[in-house]
C-alpha positions in Angstrom: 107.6 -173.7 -21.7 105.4 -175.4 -23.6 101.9 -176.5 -22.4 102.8 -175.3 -19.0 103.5 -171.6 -20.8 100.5 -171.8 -22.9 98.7 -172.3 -19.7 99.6 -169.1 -17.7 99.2 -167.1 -21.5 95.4 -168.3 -21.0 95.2 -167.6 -17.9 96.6 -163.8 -18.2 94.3 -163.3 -21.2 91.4 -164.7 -19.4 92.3 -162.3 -16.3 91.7 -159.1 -18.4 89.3 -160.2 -20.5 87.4 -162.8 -19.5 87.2 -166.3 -20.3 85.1 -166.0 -23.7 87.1 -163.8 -25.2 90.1 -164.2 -23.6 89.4 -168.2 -25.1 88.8 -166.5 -28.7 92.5 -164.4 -28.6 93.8 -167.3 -27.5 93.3 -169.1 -29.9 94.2 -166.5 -32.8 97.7 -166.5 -30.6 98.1 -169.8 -31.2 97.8 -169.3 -35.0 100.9 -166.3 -34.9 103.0 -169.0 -32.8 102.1 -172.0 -35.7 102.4 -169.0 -38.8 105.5 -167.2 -37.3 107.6 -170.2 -35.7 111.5 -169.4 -35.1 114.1 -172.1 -34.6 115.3 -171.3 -30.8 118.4 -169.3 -30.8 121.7 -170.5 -30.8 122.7 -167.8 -28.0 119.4 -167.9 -25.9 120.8 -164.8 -23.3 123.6 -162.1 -22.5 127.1 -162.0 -21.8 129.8 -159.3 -21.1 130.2 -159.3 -24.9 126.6 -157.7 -25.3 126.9 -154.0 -26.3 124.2 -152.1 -27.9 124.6 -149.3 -30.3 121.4 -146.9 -30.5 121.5 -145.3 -33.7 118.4 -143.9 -36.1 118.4 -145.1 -39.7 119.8 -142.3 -40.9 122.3 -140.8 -38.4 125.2 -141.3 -40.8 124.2 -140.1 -44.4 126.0 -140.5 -47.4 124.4 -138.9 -50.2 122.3 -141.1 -53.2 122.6 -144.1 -50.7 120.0 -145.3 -48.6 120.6 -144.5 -45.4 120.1 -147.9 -43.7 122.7 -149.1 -46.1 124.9 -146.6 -45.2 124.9 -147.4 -41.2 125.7 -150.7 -42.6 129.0 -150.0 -44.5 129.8 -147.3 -41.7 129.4 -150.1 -38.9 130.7 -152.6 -40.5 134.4 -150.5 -40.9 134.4 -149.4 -38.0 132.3 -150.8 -34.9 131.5 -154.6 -36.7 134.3 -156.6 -34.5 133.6 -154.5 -31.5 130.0 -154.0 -30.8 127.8 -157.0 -32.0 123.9 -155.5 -31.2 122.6 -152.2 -32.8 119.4 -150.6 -32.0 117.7 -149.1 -34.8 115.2 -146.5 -33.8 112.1 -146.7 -35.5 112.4 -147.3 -39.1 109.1 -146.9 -40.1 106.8 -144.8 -42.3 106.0 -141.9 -39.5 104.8 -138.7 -39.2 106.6 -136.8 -36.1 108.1 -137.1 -33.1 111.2 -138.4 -34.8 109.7 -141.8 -36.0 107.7 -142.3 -32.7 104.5 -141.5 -34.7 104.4 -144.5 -36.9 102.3 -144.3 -40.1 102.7 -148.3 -40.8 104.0 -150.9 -38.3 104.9 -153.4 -41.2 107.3 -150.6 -43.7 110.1 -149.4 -44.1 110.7 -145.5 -44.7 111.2 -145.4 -48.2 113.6 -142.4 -47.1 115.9 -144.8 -45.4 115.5 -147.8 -47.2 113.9 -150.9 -47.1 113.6 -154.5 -45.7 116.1 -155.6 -47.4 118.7 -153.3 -45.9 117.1 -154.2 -42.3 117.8 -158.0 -43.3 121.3 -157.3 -44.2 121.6 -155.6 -40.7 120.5 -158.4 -39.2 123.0 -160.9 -40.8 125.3 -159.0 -38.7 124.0 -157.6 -35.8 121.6 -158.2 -33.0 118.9 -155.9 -34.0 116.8 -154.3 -31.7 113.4 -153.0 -33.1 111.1 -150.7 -31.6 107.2 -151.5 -30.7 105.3 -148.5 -30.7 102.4 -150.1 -29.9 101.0 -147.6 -27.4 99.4 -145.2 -30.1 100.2 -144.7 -34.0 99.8 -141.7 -36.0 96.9 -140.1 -36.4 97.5 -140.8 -40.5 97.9 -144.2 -40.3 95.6 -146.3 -42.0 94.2 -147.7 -39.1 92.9 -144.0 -37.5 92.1 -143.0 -41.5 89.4 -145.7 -41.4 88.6 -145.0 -37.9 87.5 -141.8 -38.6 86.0 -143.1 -41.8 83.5 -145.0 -40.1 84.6 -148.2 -40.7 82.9 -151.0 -38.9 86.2 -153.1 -38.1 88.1 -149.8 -37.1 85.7 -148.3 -34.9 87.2 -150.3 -31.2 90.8 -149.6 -32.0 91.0 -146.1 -30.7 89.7 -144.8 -27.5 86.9 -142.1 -27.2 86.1 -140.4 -24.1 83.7 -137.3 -23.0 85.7 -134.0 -22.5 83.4 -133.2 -19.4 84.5 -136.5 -17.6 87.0 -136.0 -14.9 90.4 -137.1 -16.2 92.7 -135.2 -13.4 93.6 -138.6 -12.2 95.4 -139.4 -15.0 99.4 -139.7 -15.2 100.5 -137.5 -17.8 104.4 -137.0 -19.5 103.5 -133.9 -21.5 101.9 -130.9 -20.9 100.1 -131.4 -24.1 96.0 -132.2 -23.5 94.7 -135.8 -23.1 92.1 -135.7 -25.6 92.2 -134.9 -28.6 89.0 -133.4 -31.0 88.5 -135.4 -34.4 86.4 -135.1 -37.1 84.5 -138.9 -37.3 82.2 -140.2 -40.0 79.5 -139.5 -37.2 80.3 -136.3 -36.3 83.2 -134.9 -33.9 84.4 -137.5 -31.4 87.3 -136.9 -28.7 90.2 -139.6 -28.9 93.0 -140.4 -26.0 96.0 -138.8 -27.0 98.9 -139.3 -23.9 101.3 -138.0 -26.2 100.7 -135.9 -28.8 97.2 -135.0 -31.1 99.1 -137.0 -33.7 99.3 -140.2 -31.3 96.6 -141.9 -31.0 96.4 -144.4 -28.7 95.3 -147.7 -29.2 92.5 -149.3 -27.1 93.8 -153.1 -26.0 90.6 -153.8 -25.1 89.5 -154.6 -28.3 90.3 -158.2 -29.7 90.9 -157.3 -33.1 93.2 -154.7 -32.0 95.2 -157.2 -29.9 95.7 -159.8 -32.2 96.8 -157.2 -35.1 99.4 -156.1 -32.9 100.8 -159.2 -31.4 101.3 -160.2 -35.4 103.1 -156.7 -35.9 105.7 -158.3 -33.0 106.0 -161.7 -35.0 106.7 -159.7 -38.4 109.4 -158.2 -36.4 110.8 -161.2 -35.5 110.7 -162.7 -38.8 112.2 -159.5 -40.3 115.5 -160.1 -37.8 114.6 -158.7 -34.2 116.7 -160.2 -31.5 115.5 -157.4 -28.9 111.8 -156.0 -28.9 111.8 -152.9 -26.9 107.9 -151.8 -25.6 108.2 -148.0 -26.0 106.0 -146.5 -23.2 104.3 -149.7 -22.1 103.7 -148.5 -19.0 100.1 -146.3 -20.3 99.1 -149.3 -22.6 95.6 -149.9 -20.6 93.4 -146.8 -19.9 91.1 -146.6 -17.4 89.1 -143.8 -15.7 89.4 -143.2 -12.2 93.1 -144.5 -12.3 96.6 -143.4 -13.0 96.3 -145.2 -16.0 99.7 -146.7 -15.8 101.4 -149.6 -14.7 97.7 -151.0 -14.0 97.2 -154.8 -13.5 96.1 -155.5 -17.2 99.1 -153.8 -18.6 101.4 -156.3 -16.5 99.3 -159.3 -17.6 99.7 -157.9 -21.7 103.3 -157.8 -21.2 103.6 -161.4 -19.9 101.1 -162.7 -22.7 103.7 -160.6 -25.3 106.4 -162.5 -23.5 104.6 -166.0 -23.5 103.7 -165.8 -27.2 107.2 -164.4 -28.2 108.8 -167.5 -25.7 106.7 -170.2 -27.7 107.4 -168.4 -31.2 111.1 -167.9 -31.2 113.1 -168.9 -28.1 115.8 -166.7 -27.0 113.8 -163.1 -28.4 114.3 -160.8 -25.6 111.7 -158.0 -24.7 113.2 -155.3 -23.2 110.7 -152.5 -21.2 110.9 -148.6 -21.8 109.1 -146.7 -19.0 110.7 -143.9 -17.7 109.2 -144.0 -14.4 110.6 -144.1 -10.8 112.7 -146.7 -9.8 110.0 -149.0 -8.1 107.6 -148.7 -10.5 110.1 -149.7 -13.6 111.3 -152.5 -12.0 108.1 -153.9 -11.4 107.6 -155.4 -15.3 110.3 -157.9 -14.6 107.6 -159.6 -13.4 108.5 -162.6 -11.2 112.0 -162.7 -12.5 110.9 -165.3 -15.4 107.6 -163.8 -17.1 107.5 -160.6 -17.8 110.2 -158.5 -19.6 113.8 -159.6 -19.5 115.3 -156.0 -19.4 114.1 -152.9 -18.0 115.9 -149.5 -18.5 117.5 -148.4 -16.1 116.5 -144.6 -16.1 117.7 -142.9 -13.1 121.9 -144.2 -14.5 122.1 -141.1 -16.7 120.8 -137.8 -14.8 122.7 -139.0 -11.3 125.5 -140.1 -13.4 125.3 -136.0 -15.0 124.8 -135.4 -11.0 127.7 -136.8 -9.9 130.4 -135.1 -12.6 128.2 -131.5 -12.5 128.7 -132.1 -8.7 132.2 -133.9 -8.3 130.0 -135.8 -5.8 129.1 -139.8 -6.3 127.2 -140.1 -2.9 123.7 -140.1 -4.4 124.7 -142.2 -7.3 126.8 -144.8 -4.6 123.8 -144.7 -2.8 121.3 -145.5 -5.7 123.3 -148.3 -7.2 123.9 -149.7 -3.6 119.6 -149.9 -3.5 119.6 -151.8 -6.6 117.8 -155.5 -5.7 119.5 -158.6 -7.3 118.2 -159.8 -10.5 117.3 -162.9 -11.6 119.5 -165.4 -13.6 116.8 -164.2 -16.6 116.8 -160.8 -16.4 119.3 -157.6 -16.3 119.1 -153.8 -16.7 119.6 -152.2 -19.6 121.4 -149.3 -18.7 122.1 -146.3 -21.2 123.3 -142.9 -19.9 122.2 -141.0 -23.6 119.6 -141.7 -26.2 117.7 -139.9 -28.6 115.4 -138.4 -26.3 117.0 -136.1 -23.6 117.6 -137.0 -19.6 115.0 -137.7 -17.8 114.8 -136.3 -14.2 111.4 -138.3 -13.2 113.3 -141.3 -12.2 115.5 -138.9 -9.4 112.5 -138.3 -7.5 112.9 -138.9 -3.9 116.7 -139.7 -4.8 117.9 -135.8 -5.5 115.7 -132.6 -3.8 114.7 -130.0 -5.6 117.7 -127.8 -5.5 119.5 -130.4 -6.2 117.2 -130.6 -9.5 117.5 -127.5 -10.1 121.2 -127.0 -10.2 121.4 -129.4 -13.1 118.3 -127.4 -15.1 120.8 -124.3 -14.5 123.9 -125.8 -15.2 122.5 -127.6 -18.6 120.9 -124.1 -20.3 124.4 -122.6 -19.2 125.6 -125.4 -21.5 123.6 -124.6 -24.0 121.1 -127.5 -23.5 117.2 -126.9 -23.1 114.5 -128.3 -20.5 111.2 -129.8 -20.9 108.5 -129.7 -18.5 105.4 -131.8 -17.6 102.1 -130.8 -16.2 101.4 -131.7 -12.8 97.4 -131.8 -13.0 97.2 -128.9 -10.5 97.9 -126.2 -13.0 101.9 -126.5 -12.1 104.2 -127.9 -14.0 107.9 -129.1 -13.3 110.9 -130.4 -15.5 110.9 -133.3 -17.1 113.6 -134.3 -19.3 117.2 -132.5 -19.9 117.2 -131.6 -23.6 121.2 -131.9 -24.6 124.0 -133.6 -26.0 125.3 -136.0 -23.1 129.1 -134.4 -23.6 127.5 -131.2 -23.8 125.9 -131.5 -20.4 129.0 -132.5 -18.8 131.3 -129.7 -20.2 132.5 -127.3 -17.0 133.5 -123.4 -17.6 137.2 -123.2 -18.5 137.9 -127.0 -19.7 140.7 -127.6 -21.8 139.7 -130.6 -24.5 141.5 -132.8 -22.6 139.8 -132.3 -19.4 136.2 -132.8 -21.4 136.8 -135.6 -22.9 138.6 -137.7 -20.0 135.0 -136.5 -18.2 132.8 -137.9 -20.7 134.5 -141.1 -21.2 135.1 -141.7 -17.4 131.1 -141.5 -17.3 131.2 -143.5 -20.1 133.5 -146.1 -17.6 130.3 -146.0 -15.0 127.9 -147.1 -18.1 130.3 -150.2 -18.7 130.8 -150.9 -15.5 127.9 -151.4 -13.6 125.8 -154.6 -14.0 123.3 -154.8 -17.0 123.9 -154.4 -20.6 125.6 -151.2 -21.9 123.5 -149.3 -24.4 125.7 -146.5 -25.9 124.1 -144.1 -28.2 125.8 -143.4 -31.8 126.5 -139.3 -30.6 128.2 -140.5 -27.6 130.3 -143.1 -29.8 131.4 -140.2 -32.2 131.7 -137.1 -29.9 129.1 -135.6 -31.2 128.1 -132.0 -28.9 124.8 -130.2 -29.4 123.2 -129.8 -32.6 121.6 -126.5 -32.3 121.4 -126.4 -35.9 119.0 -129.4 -35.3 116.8 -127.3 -33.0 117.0 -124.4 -35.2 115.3 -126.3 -37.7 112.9 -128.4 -36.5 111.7 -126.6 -33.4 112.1 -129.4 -30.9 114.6 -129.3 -28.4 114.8 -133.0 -28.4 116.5 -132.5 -32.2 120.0 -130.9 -29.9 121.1 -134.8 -29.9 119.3 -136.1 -33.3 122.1 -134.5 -35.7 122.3 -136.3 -38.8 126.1 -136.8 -39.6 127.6 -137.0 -43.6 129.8 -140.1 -43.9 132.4 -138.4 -45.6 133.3 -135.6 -43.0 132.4 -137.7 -40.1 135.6 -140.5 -41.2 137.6 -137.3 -42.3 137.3 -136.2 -37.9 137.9 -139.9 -37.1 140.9 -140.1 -39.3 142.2 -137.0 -37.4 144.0 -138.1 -34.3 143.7 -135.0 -32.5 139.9 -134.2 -33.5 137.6 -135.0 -30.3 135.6 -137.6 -32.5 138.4 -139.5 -32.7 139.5 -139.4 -29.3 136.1 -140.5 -27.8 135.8 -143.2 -30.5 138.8 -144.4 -30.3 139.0 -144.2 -26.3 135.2 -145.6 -26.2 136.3 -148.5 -28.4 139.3 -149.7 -26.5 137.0 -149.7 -23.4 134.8 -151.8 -24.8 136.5 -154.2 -25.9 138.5 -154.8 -22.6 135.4 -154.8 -21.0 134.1 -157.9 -23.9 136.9 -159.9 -22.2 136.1 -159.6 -18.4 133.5 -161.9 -17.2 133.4 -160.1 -14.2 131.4 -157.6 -16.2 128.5 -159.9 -17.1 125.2 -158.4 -17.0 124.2 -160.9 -14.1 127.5 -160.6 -12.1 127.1 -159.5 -8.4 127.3 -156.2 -7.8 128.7 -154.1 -4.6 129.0 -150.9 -4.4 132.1 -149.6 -1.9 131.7 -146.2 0.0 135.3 -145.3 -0.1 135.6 -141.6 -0.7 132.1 -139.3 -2.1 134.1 -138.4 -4.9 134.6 -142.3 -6.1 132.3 -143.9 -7.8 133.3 -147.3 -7.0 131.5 -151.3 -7.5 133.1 -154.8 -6.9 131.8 -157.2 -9.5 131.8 -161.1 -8.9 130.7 -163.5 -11.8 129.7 -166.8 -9.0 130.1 -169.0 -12.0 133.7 -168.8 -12.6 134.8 -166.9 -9.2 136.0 -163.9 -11.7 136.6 -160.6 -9.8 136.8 -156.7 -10.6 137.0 -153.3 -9.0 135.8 -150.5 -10.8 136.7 -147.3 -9.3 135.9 -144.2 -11.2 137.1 -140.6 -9.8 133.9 -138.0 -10.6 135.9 -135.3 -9.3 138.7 -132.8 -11.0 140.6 -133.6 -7.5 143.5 -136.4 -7.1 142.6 -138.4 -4.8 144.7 -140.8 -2.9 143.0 -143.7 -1.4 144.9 -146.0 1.3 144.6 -149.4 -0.1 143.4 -151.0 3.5 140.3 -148.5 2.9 139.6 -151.4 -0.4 137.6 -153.3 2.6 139.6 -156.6 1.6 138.9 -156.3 -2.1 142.6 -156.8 -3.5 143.8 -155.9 -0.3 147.5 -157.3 0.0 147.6 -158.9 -3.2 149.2 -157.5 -6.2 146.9 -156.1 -8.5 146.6 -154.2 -11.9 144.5 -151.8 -13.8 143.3 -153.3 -16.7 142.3 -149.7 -18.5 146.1 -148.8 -18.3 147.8 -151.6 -17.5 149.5 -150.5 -14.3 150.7 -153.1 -12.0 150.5 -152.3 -8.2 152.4 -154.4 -5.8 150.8 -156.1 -3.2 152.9 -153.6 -0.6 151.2 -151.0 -2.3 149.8 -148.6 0.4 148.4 -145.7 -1.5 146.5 -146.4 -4.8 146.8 -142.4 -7.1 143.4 -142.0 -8.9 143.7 -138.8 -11.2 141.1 -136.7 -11.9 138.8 -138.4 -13.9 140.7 -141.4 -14.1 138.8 -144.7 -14.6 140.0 -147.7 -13.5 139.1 -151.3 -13.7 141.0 -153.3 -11.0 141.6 -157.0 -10.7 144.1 -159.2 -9.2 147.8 -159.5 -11.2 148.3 -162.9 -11.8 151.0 -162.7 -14.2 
């Protein structure tokens, strides 16, 4: 780092926009590095013990308490000595979309609290906070003087001509690209890839810049460990292109990154672009610059695949594709969120019947589908709109059978090589809110539900309720998997092609020669699998299952893998 750092930031903001003005942000970076300056962190990187919870503010309500405290008090009783990161979703002023239409980067919503709460958060978590620095609300102060006519104002948004040709342009929603507003001067179209109240913000203006790379310092100083860059890919627009992924957007990122690693050592940036494989993977940059996670979006619809279909081939096949990572970068790999499943990142992987049978078989569950627009006056799905134990419910199941499903797919999330990110309504059991939907007209609301304290610990505290059973399966799991270095985000990763109904991957940590075999059965079938077929791995050893604790001999011929049975196997030294 250092001069060396400050070099290639110069050269990046030079690159897009030339060397006067690239010279002149440059120099207003410097003063957010000198203002905002963090002691380096005492744990600069990940470890097996990294687990995120993705929760909203306010997903557990108790009432005449803020809710921020409330997720405190709840977490701390019953997640704190367990999961150690927690991924607040934007806990800002906003004004739709959930919180994804942020009013004011640098508050609080009074409704759930304020920085205070945040900070007490922070003393006990890693805190991710969200960057929703790709557009703002169209009531924010910024746009408000924008449309004002203020002089300072009038570069942060981005106007175009209605008549211009924009058909090149990538869009996730079926929603139009420009929006008509009523300016100081009269009415004026503004870029909105999102929604009419998200206005994107144009990067190539220098004040705009600099105000946001401040935004990502405050959020530093206010506790962030993890900044995640929700939909970075569209942050530079340009005619005549997709308008995503471009060069400049690449070159922002690593400037982001070089500021953030001068700043306050050991902050971690973590990428959200829900985009085919290739393309995602592409803002890890050359393994050192660019953003040290990505998400890793196609995990969660060919992980629904592979239970919908008792079939793990395509999901074998995927993970088996998956390049190495550097020694400073991982995946961040989730299988639910607060938005629904995305099905863009399974193109080329699953065909269109394929597709298909999931859009059928999630409406039969009582889930919804969302669509994009194609440009060509077709559109096709886009994202899976249900609860993720919802979605993997089959006709007929018994409570048993559902919930050893969901948590065997919950076994793939904390198995494969990344960090886990396990959403609060997975954690708790939650199924569709339809409620939610009913009330807010959004299908994305079927996994928002906001849960009262009081009844949600009365289910927990019920041993037969499936809250409890999840929870209390979920957390065991994870806390195994805390004490198997095998599972470290940057352990090897080989995926075994034993049986298309196994989901199977060796993990190998190099550093201290630690070894594990998940194998996870997709299928309602038993399956008996020769142990010879293991391809060497534990092969005539003795070896035991460190979910259950069974011990296998190492004259063990035929390993027994129940329906849905998850297992995580490593050699019995005992």
């Amino acid at each position: 780092m250092g001069h060396e750092n400050m070099d290639v930031l110069r050269h990046n903001l030079s690159a897009v926009y030339g060397e006067g003005k690239g010279q002149r942000i440059y120099k207003g970076i410097q003063d957010i590095i000198d203002q905002y300056a963090q002691p380096p962190r005492s744990k600069r990187w990940v470890d097996q013990k990294d687990v995120m919870l993705i929760t909203y503010g306010d997903s557990v309500r108790k009432q005449g308490e803020a809710p921020l405290h409330t997720l405190k008090v709840f977490l701390n009783e019953h997640v704190e000595d367990t999961i150690g990161s927690v991924h607040i979703l934007p806990f800002y002023p906003y004004t739709s979309d959930d919180g994804f239409s942020v009013q004011d980067y640098l508050k609080v919503d009074p409704a759930l609290g304020d920085w205070e709460h945040v900070h007490a958060l922070a003393v006990d978590y890693d805190l991710m906070f969200d960057a929703v620095i790709n557009h703002i609300s169209s009531r924010s102060d910024w746009f408000l003087n924008y449309l004002k006519g203020a002089p300072e104002y009038q570069d942060y948004f981005i106007e175009s001509d209605p008549s211009v040709d924009h058909s090149s342009i990538v869009r996730p929603r079926a929603s139009p690209l420009l929006t008509e507003v009523a300016h100081a001067e009269g009415r004026k179209y503004v870029w909105t890839t999102f929604s009419a109240d998200q206005i994107d913000l144009n990067y190539e203006s220098e004040a705009l810049v600099l105000n946001v790379l401040e935004v990502l310092a405050e959020y530093v100083r206010h506790g962030a460990r993890y900044l995640r860059l929700d939909a970075i890919g569209f942050l530079w627009k340009q005619l005549d292109t997709m308008s995503i992924h471009l060069e400049e957007t690449h070159r922002l990122v690593q400037v982001m990154r070089g500021m953030l690693d001068e700043m306050a050592p050991g902050t971690i940036i973590i990428t959200e672009t829900n985009v085919p494989h290739k393309d995602n993977i592409s803002y890890f940059g050359d393994g050192t610059n660019e953003a040290h996670m990505v998400y890793q979006f196609p995990l969660p619809p060919l992980t629904l695949h592979a239970f919908q279909s008792g079939n793990a081939a395509h999901l074998s096949k995927w993970a088996d594709s998956l390049e190495p990572t550097s020694v400073e970068t991982s995946f961040f790999n989730f299988l639910a969120s607060h938005d629904g499943v995305g099905l863009r990142p399974v193109e080329g992987i699953l065909n269109d019947d394929e597709v298909q049978g999931m859009v059928d078989r999630v409406k039969e569950n009582g889930g919804y589908v969302s669509y994009k627009d194609n440009g060509d006056g077709t559109q096709s799905p886009y994202e899976l709109n249900i609860n993720y134990f919802s979605a993997l419910k089959q006709p007929d199941d018994s409570s048993a059978q559902a919930v050893a499903r969901f948590i065997a797919a919950q076994t793939i999330l904390l198995s494969v090589k990344g960090v886990p990110g396990v959403y609060i309504h997975s954690l708790l059991g939650s199924q569709n809110d339809q409620e939610g939907v009913d009330q807010t007209g959004r299908y994305r609301s079927i996994n928002r539900e906001k849960l009262d304290l009081e009844a949600l610990e009365k289910e927990l505290e019920d041993a037969a309720s499936i809250r409890s059973r999840i929870f209390n399966n979920l957390m065991e799991r994870i806390e195994k998997r805390k004490g198997e270095k095998a599972l470290h985000p940057n352990a090897d990763q080989e995926v075994l092609f034993l049986d298309d109904r196994l989901f199977a991957v060796a993990r190998t940590y190099r550093e201290t020669g630690d070894e594990l075999l998940a194998l996870i059965n997709v299928s309602g079938d038993h399956i008996e699998l020769p142990t010879d077929a293991l391809k060497g791995k534990l092969e005539g050893r003795p070896f035991k299952d460190m979910i259950s604790g069974t011990a296998h001999s190492a004259e063990s011929a035929v390993l027994k893998v129940e329906p849905y049975q998850a297992m995580w196997l490593k050699e019995d030294e005992s």
